[in-house]
N, C-alpha and C positions, 0 to 999 in steps of 0.2 A: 463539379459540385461545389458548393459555398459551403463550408466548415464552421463552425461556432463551436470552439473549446472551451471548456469555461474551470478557472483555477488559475492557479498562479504562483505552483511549486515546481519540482522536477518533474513529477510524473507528466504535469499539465506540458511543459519544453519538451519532453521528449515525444510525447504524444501529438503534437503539435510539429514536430520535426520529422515523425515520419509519415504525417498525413501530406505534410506540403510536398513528400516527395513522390507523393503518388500521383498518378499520369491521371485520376478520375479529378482529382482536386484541381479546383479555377482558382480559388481563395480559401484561406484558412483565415480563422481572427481568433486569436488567445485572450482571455478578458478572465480576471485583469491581470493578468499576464506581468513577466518582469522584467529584469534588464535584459537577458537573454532571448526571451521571444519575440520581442523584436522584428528582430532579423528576418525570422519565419511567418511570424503568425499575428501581424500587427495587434492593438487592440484601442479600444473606443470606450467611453466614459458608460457605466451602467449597474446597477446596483440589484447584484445576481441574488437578494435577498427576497427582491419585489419580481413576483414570479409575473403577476400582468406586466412589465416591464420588458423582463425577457422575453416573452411572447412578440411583446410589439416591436423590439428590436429584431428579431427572428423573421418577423414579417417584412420590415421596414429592410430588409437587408437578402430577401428572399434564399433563408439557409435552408438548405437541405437536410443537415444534419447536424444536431449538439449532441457533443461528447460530454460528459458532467464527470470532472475530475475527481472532487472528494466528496466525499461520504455526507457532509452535514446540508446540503443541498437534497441531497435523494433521498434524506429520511425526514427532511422539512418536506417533501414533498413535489420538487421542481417537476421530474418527469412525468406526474400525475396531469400536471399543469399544460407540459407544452403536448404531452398524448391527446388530451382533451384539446387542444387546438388546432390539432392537425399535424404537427410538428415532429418527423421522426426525432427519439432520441436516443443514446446510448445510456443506458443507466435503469435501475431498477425504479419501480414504484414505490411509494411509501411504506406499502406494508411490508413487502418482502425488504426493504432494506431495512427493517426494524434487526434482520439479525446480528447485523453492526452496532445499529441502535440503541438495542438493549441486551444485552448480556443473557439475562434471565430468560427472553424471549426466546433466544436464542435456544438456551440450554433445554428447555422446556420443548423447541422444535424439533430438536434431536432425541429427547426421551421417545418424542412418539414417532416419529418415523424411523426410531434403532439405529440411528448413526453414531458409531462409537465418540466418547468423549470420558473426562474425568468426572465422578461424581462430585457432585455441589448439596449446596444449601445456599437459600437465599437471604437477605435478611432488610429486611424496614425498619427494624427498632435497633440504633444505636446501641443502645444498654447490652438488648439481646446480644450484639454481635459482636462485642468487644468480649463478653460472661463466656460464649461458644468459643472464639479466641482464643481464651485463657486456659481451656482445657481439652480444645480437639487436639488431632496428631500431629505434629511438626515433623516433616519442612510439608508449607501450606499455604495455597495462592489466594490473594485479596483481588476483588476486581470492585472498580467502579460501575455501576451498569451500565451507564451513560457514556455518549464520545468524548473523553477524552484527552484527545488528538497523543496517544498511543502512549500516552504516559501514566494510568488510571490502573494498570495492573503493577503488583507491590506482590515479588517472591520472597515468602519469610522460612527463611533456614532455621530459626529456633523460635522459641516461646516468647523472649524478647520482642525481637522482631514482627509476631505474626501481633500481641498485645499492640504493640506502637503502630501496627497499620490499619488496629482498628478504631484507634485513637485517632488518628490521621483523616480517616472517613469519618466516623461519627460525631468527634468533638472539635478538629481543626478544622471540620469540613473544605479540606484541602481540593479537591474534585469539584466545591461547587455543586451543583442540582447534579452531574454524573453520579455524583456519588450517593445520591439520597437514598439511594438500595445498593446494596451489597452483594455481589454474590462470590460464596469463599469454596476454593475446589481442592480436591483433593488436587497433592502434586505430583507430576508425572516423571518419570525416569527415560532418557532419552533423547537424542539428537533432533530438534527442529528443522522443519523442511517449511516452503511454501509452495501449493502448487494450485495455479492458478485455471480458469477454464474459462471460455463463451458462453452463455446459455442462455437460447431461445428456449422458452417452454420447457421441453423434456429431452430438447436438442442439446449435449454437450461436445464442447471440441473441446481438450486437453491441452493446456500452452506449457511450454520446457519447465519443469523445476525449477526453484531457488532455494538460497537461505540467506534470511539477513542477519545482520550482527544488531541489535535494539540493545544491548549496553553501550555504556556511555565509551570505557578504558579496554586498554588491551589485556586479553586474558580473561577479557567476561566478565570486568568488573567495572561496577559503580553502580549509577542509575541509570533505568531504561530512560530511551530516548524514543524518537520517530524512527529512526534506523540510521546506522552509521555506515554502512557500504552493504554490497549483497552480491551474489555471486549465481552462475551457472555454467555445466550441471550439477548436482549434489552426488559427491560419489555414493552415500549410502541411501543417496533416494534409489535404488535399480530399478529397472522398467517393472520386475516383480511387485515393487512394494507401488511405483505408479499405477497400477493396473488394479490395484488391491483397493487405493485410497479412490482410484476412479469407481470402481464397483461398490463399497462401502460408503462411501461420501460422496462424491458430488452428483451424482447420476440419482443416488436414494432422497439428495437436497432437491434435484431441481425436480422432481417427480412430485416431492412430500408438497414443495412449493404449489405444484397445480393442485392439489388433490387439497389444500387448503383454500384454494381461490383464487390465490395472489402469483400468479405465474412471473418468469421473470426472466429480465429480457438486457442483460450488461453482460460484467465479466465478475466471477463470484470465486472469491480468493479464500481458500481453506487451511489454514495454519495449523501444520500437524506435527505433532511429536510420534517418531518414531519408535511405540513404546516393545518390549520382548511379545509383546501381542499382535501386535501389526500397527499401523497409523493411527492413531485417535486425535481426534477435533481440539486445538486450543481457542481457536475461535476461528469465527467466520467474517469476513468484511465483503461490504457491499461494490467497490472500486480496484480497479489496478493498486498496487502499495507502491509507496512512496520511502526507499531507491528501487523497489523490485521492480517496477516498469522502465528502468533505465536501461541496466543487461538485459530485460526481457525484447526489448525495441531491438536493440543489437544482435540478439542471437535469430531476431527472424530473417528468413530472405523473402518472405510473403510480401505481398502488397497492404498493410494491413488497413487500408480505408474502404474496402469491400467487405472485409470479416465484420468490422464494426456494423458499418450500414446497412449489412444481411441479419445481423442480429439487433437489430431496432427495428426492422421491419419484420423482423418475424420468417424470415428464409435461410435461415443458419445452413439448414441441413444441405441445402442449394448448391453449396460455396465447396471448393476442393481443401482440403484439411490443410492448414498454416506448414511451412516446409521453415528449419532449422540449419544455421551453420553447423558445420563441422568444428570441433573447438570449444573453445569458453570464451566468458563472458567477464569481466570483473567491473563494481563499481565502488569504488573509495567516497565518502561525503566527508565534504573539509567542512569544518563548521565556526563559527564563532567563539571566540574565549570566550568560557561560563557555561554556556552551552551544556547541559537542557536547565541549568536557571539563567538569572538575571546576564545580559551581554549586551553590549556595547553597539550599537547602531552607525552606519553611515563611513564606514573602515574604508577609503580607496581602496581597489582590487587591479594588481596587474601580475603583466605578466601568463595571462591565460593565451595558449599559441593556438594559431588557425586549424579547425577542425578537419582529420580526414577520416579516412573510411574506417579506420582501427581504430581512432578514440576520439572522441564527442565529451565537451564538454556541457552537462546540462547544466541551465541556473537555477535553482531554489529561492533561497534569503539575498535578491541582487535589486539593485533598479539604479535607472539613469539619474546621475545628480548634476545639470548643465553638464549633458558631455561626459562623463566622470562614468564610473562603474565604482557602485557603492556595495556597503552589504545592506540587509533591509532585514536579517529574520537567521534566525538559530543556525539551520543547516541551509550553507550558500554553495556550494557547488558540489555535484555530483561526477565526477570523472571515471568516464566508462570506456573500459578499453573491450579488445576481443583478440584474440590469439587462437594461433593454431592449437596451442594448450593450454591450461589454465595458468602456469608458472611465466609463460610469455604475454598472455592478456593482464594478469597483476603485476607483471614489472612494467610494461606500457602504462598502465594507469597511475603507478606511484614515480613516473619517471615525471609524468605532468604534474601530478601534485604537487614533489619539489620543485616545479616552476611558478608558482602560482604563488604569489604574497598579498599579505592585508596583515595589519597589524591586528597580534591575538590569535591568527589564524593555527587550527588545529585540526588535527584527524588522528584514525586508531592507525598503526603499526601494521597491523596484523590481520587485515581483513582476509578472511578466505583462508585460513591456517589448516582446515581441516582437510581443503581440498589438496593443498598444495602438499602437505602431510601424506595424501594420499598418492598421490604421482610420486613422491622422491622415494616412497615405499614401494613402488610396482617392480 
């Protein structure tokens, strides 16, 4: 088969690194791809904004299958585009990826099909939403409605706080058009999980647990980021509470999806807080997450370029269920000083050693500069180990870390504290 991945972060390297390893794939090509894919998944000049383009490359290059890495692609539309051309692809249509898209949408999708979540209010009038602000309950979640790129939710622990994020949306219009609607939720009490699935139609396959760390510092402090490392299994995800958020969420999603029109046909990522109620929805994304498909690539021992390609065409249920290491996963993201503001471009990068079967380094923010390995972008490398345990897969991962320099370069401490908290407690 001939592979078309399209993106050019970690999730896009990893994705890309384990399709080339499968015995169906002749060619994989990563577009536009960075210093890292390379290696794997060469790539070629093409502007994945002009959807007649990617068609005709798709043709011109006779792919069997595109994978559509992020999110603002599938809710512009792209798989609408190559569906209608013929062109199997991986990724949601337009409408059903609105639930990334828009927030609101979102929230409003889940009123009516009863999928647990926090209650909200929405807001379009600035004035309104700062006035509601200043006297609903504190601690209270701001969202942008809009993508974006995973930095557009603001948790305000007091009154302070929740006033200035509404100021932040309405008057610094910090967000940009994300933000031109608001939507502010109640705040939830509770440990975060991610737990990802397939889904054809009404066809769901369940993929391992994670949790990522989306503060910037250690300890779960500063500003959200895109995520700073992620890990699996979650000790307090238990197959119990898996089975729960399977049956209450994503099974009730991708049903509520057909029973709307817009069926859906990628991998649809449910971010849940484990509240004393059982799982509730903090949101829903259209794509694999970005470091969560890093551990996630690692912990499978599946072939995963038959899971994909049975779920763009529409034969999920076909396929024998994805099979899981024994062990954990861990994945550290070194990132650029400044890092999620303003940061310094184009750093040499050495020092990264030859990949083997316990830890892969994926690239993010890298590209070639004559020869060179440069940085190119916020979060540059993702380092994902696997271990027989979770304390052996996070000391592999942070033993490459400190091999790995660029000037500025920086990462959290403490990725994965709860799980490992929980092992030296057993």
């Amino acid at each position: 088969m001939q592979i078309l991945v399209l993106g050019g972060g970690g999730r896009e390297h990893a994705l890309s690194w384990a399709i080339a390893r499968s015995p169906r794939c002749s060619q994989v090509f990563c577009v536009p791809g960075n210093g890292g894919t390379q290696a794997v998944a060469p790539s070629f000049p093409l502007d994945v904004t002009d959807h007649r383009a990617v068609v005709a490359a798709c043709e011109a290059r006779s792919i069997d299958l595109v994978v559509v890495g992020p999110e603002q692609p599938l809710v512009d539309g792209l798989a609408d585009a190559l569906r209608a051309a013929g062109i199997a692809v991986f990724g949601p249509d337009a409408a059903p990826a609105q639930l990334e898209g828009s927030k609101s949408f979102a929230k409003e999708f889940m009123a009516r099909h009863g999928i647990p979540t926090a209650a909200y209010d929405v807001f379009d009038d600035g004035e309104a939403l700062i006035a509601h602000l200043a006297s609903c309950p504190v601690p209270v979640v701001v969202k942008a409605d809009g993508l974006a790129g995973g930095k557009g939710v603001l948790i305000c622990m007091d009154r302070a706080e929740a006033v200035a994020a509404g100021q932040a949306m309405a008057r610094e219009h910090r967000f940009g058009a994300a933000g031109a609607r608001v939507v502010v939720e109640e705040f939830m009490e509770g440990e975060e999980a991610s737990l990802l699935a397939l889904v054809d139609g009404e066809t769901v396959v369940v993929l391992p647990p994670l949790q990522d760390h989306k503060r910037r510092f250690d300890g779960d402090e500063g500003p959200n980021t895109g995520g700073m490392g992620a890990y699996s299994p979650v000790p307090a995800m238990t197959q119990g509470l898996i089975d729960q958020a399977v049956r209450e969420v994503l099974e009730p999603a991708a049903r509520g999806l057909v029973a709307d029109g817009t069926p859906y046909r990628g991998v649809l990522y449910a971010g849940l807080m484990l509240t004393s109620t059982g799982p509730r929805v903090v949101e829903f994304n259209c794509r694999f997450g970005d470091p969560e498909c890093q551990p996630l690539i690692l912990a499978l021992t599946s072939d995963l370029l038959p899971l994909l390609d049975a779920t763009a065409r529409g034969v999920l249920a076909d396929q024998p269920l994805p099979s899981v290491r024994d062990g954990a996963v861990c994945c550290v993201v070194m990132v650029s000083g400044g890092y999620p503001g303003s940061y310094p471009k184009g750093m040499t990068i050495s020092g990264i050693p030859v990949d083997d079967e316990d830890v892969v380094v994926f690239h993010a923010g890298t590209r070639l500069d004559e020869g060179d390995l440069v940085t190119s972008g916020g979060r540059v490398l993702g380092v994902t180990a696997r271990g027989d345990s979770f304390a052996q897969a996070r000391s592999r991962a942070y033993d490459v870390v400190r091999m790995i320099q660029w000037e500025g370069a920086a990462f959290r401490e403490d990725i994965g504290w709860r799980a490992l908290q929980g092992e030296t407690t057993q």
